[in-house]
Each structure stands twice: as structure tokens, then as C-alpha cells.
C-alpha positions in Angstrom: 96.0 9.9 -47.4 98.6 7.4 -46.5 98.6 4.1 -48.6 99.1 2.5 -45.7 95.5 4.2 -44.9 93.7 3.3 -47.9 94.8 -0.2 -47.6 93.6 -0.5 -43.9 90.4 1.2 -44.9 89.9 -1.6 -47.4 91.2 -4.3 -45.0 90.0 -3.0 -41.5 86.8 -0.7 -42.4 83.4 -3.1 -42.2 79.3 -2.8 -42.1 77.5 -4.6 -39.5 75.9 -6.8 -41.8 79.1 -8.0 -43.1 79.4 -10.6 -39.8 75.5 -11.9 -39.0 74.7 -12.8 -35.5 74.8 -16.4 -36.0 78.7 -16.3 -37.4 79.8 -13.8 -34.0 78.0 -16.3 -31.9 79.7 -19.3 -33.7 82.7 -18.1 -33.1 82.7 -16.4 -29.3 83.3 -20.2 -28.3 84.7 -19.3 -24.1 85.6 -15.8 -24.8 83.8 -13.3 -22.0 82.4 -10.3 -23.8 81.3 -7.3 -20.8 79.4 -4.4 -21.9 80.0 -1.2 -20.0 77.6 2.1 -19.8 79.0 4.6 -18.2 76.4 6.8 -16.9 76.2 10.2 -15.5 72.0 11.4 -14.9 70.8 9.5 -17.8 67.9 8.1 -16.9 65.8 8.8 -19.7 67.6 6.9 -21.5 69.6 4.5 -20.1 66.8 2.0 -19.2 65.9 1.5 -22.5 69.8 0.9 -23.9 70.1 -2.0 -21.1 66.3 -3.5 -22.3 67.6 -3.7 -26.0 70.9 -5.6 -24.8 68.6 -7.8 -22.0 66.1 -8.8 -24.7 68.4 -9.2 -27.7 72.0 -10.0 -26.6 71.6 -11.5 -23.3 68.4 -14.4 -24.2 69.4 -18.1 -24.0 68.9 -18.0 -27.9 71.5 -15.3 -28.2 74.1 -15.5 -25.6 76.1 -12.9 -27.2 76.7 -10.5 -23.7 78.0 -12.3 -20.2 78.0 -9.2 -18.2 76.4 -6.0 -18.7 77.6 -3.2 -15.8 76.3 0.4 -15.3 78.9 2.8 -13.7 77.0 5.5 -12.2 79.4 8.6 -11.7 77.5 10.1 -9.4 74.0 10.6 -10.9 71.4 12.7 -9.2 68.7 11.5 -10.6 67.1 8.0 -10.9 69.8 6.5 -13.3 71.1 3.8 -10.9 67.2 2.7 -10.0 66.2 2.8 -13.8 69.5 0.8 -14.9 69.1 -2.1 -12.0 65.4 -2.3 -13.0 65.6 -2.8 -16.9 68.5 -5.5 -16.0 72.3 -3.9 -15.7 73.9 -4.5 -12.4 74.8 -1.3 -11.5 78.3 -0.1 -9.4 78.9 3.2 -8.3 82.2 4.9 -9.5 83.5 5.6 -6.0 82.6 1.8 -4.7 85.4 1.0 -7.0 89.2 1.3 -5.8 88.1 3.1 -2.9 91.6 3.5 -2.1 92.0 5.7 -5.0 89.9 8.9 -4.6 87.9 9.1 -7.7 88.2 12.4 -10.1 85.8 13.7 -12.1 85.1 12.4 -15.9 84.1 9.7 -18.4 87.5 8.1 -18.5 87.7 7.6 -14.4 84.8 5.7 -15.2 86.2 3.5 -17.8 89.4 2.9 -16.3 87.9 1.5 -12.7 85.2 -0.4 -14.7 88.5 -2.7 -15.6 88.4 -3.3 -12.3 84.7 -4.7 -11.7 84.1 -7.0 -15.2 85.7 -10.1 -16.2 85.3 -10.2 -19.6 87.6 -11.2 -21.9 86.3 -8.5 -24.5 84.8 -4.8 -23.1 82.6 -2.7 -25.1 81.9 1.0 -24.2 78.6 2.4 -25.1 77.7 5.3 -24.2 74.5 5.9 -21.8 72.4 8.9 -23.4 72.1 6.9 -26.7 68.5 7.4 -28.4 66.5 4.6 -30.2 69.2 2.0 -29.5 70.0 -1.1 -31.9 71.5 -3.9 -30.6 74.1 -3.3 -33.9 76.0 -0.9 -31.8 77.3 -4.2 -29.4 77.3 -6.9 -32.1 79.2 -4.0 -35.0 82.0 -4.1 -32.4 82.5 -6.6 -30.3 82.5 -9.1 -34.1 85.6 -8.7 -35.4 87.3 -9.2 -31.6 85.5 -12.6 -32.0 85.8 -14.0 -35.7 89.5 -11.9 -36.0 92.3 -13.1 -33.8 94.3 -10.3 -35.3 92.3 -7.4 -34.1 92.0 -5.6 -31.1 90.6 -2.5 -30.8 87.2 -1.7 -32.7 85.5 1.5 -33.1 81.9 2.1 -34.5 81.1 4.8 -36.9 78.3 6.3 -38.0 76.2 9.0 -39.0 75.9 11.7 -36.7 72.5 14.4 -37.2 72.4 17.2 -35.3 68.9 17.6 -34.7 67.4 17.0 -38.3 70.5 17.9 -40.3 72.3 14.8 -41.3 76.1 14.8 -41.1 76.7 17.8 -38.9 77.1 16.6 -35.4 80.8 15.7 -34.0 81.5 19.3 -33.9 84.8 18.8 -31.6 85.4 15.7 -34.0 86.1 17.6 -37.4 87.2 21.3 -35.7 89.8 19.5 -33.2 90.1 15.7 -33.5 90.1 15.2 -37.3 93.0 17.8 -38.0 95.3 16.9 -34.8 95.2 13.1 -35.7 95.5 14.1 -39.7 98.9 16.0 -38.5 100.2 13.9 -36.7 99.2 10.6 -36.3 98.1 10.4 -39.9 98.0 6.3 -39.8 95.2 7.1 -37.2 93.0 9.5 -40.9 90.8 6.3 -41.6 89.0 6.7 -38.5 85.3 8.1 -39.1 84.5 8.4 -35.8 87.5 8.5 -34.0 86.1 10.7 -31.0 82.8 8.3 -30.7 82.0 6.3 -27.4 81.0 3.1 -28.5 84.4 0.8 -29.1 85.1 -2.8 -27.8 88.8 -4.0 -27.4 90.6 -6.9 -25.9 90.9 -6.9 -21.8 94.7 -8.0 -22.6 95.6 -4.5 -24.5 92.9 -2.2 -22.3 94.9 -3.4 -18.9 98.1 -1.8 -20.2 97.0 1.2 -21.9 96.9 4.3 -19.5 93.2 6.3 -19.1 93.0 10.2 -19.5 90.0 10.9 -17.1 88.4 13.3 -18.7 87.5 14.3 -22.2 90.3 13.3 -23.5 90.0 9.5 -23.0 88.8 8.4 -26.6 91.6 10.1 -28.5 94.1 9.4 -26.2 93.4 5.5 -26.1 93.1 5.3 -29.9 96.8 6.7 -30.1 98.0 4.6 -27.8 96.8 1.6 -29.1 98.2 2.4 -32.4 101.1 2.7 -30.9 101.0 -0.2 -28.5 99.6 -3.0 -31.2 99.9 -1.0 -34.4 97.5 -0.1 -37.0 96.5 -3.4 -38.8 95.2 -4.3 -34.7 92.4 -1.3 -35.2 89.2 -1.4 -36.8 85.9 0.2 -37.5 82.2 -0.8 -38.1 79.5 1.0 -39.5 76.9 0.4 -37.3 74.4 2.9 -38.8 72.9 6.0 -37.5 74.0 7.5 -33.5 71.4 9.8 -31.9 71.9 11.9 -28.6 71.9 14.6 -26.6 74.1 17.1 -27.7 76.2 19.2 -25.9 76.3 23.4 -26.3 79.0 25.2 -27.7 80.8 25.8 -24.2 81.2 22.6 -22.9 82.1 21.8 -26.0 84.7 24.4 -26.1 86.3 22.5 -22.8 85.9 19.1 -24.0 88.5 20.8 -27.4 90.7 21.9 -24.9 90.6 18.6 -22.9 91.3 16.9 -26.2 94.1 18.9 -27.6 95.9 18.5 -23.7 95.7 15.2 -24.6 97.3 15.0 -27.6 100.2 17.2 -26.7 100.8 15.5 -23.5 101.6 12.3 -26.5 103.4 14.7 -28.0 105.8 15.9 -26.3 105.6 13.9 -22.8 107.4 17.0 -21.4 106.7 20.6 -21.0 103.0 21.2 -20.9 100.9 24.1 -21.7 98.8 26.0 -18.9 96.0 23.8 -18.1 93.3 26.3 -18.0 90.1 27.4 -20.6 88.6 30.9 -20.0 85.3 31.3 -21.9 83.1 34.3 -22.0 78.9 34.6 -20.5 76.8 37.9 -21.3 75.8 38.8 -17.8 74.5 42.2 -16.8 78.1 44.2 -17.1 78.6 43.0 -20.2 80.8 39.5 -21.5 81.5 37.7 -17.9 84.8 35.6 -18.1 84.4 32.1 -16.7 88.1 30.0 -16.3 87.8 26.2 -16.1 90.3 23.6 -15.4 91.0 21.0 -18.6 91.5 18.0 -17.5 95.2 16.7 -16.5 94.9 13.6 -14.7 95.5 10.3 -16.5 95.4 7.0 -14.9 97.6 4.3 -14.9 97.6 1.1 -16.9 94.9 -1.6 -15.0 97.7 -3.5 -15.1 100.0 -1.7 -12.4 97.2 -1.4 -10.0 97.6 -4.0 -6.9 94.3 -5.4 -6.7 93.7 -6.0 -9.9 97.3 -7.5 -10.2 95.9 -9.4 -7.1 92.2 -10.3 -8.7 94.4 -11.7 -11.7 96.3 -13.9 -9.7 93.2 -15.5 -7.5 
């Protein structure tokens, strides 16, 4: 590992309980802090994620959250109903930036939520989370409030798969882990760098592009590295993260979605094929099945003319 690592690790690495609620809330002062969940058929679990920030971040004791916003991607089930009635106000992906056909993905969802929240801080959290703690809001969004020096936060945590501690973030230590060890190696201190639940300043989100799909996570940590630099980036150990977990295929084309990412940063030039062809047993035998990876990154926020116009008003 670099030294430059080890000393950020040491400098930049923290527990929840090293900043109690009453020192975050001392110091957020006027700063806006938005939480965003997007949300694609979660509604088992959804409700309960916005209850826990309602009742514990959101009270007139513990002002901690201004705005908490569901973006519903398109869900089929009751997601949208279950979100609105436990508390989030909820906005439909393709209500945002009409103008702008929306694509498919978790990062399309992020980007347009810019475009829908005023706060000064966002924090991501990701909508199939099970038994939620309010930690995974207050972990994050903390050292954006009581550390004018950071700006990008990521939680860690331990990850079971089902009841084997430590082995989830499959795509994290097969794909992720090695690509950023090799070549962004400043980026190694990460625990979690593939995780969904991150909070960063408004001012460095607006002007960092959005990979729609997959790829979104890794391709905003790079970028901010490289946009603020790595004393700017943090992480918090927020404690354990259970959820559903995905099978080995779509697994398979959220690697592929990920590595696209990274060598689009890598060589902002010629690209390899976008395409992933898997295998299914069907009754001739192994069935090849070709997906698209995602390709499509967005913009900065900042380009965009009505939010350059929503600035200015």
C-alpha cells in the first residue's frame, strides 16, 4: 500500500461513534443535508428505511435531515405508495428532466435527483437495505458537517452473505478491489468502495459526470479523486449492511458494467465492444443470452440548463 494510503487511512478512515449526534447537529448550523433513496420495486423494504430517518433524523429534537426524496425508477409494485405513506416525498424518475428521455439504471436515478433536492449535502442510501440504523445517514453525512475539508464520504461495513460474515461484495473484491489497486491505487483504502450509501457536497456532485448504470459508484469515486483529490475522501464505519443479494448473472453484468467504466477513465478513447454474453441451461443444452453493458454517462448537473436556470432563480 501507498504511504500516502496509510496515512489517509489514519487521517480519513472513522467509526460512527467517533462524531455523536449532538456534535453533527452542533455543527450543521444552515447547511441543507437531502437524503436520496433510489428505488426500483422495493417495497418491502423501503417503508421501513424512510420510518427510521422520519422518527430519528427528521424530529424537532433532531433536525439532522431537511429533505428526504424517493426516486421511483419505474417500480411495479407498491414502492411509490409505501415510500409517500411512511413519510418520503416521492418523484418519479421520468417526471424529472422530461426533456431528457430517461435510460435505464441506478445512476440515471442519482444524476436527475440533483435536479429535484436542494440540499447543500446529498446522501445516497440505497432502498432494499434490511434492519436500518439511522448510523448509515449520521456515519456519512458527519464529517461533511464538522470537516470543511472533506467532501465525498463513503460508509463501510461488514457485508454477510446470508449467515456467512465477510463474504458478500462479490463484484467488489473479484472486479473493483483489483482495477482500483492497479490503477488508481490512492483510491486501496476504500473498504467499500462499490457500496451505495455515500454523502458528498452538492458543489463537487454538480460537476462530476454520472455513468447510468452499474458503473456509477466507481466511476464517481475516481473522479472525485481526481476532481478534489484524496485528502477530500473519506470513509465511516457504519456497522453491519444487510440486503438482498443479487445471483451470479446479474452480477456477471454489473462486472462488466464496472470494468466499461473504468476503462472508459482510462483510456477516454477507443472502447471495447459493449456487449456480455452469459450462458442458461435450457432444453438443447447451455442457451447463450447477450446483454448490453451499459455505455451512457451523463453530464455534469452543472451543464444542464434548468438546473443552471434553478441556480440562478
Amino acid at each position: 500500500m501507498l504511504e500516502e494510503v496509510e496515512r489517509w487511512l489514519d487521517r480519513r478512515s472513522w467509526s460512527v461513534a467517533d462524531r455523536p449526534l449532538e456534535r453533527i447537529l452542533a455543527a450543521k448550523r444552515n447547511t441543507r443535508v437531502s437524503v436520496v433513496l433510489p428505488a426500483l420495486n422495493e417495497e418491502a423494504t423501503v417503508g421501513d428505511i424512510v420510518s427510521v430517518i422520519r422518527r430519528e433524523l427528521m424530529s424537532e429534537a433532531v433536525p439532522l435531515v431537511d429533505e428526504l426524496v424517493v426516486i421511483d425508477s419505474g417500480s411495479t409494485d407498491r414502492t411509490a405508495e409505501v415510500a409517500a405513506a411512511a413519510g418520503a416525498r416521492v418523484v418519479a424518475r421520468d417526471a424529472v428532466l422530461p426533456r431528457i428521455p430517461a435510460l435505464p439504471g441506478k445512476g440515471e436515478v442519482l444524476w436527475r435527483s440533483l435536479m429535484v433536492t436542494s440540499g447543500d449535502v446529498v446522501c445516497f442510501v440505497d432502498a432494499d437495505l434490511r434492519d436500518f440504523s439511522a448510523n448509515f445517514v449520521t456515519g456519512i453525512v458527519g464529517p461533511l458537517l464538522t470537516d470543511p475539508d472533506v467532501d465525498f464520504v463513503k460508509a463501510m461495513y461488514d457485508r454477510p452473505f446470508g449467515d456467512t460474515p465477510g463474504q458478500g461484495g462479490r463484484v467488489t473484491e473479484l472486479v473493483a478491489r483489483p482495477l482500483l489497486n492497479l490503477h488508481w491505487p490512492q483510491l486501496a483504502g476504500f473498504v467499500q468502495p462499490l457500496g451505495g450509501e455515500y454523502a458528498a457536497r452538492r458543489s463537487l456532485l454538480e460537476r462530476l459526470p454520472f455513468p447510468v448504470g452499474y458503473g456509477v459508484e466507481l466511476g464517481l469515486l475516481v473522479d472525485a479523486l481526481h476532481t478534489v483529490g484524496l485528502d477530500a475522501l473519506a470513509q465511516v464505519d457504519v456497522g453491519v449492511r444487510k440486503h438482498r443479494h443479487q445471483d451470479g448473472q446479474a452480477l456477471g453484468r454489473m462486472a462488466a458494467a464496472i470494468y466499461r467504466t473504468a476503462q472508459l477513465r482510462l483510456s477516454r478513447g477507443h472502447l471495447v465492444r459493449p456487449r456480455l454474453t452469459q450462458f442458461e441451461r435450457g432444453e438443447k443444452g447451455f442457451e447463450p443470452r447477450t446483454h448490453a453493458v451499459d455505455t451512457e454517462e451523463r453530464p455534469p448537473m452543472i451543464e444542464i440548463a434548468e438546473y443552471a436556470r434553478r441556480r440562478v432563480a
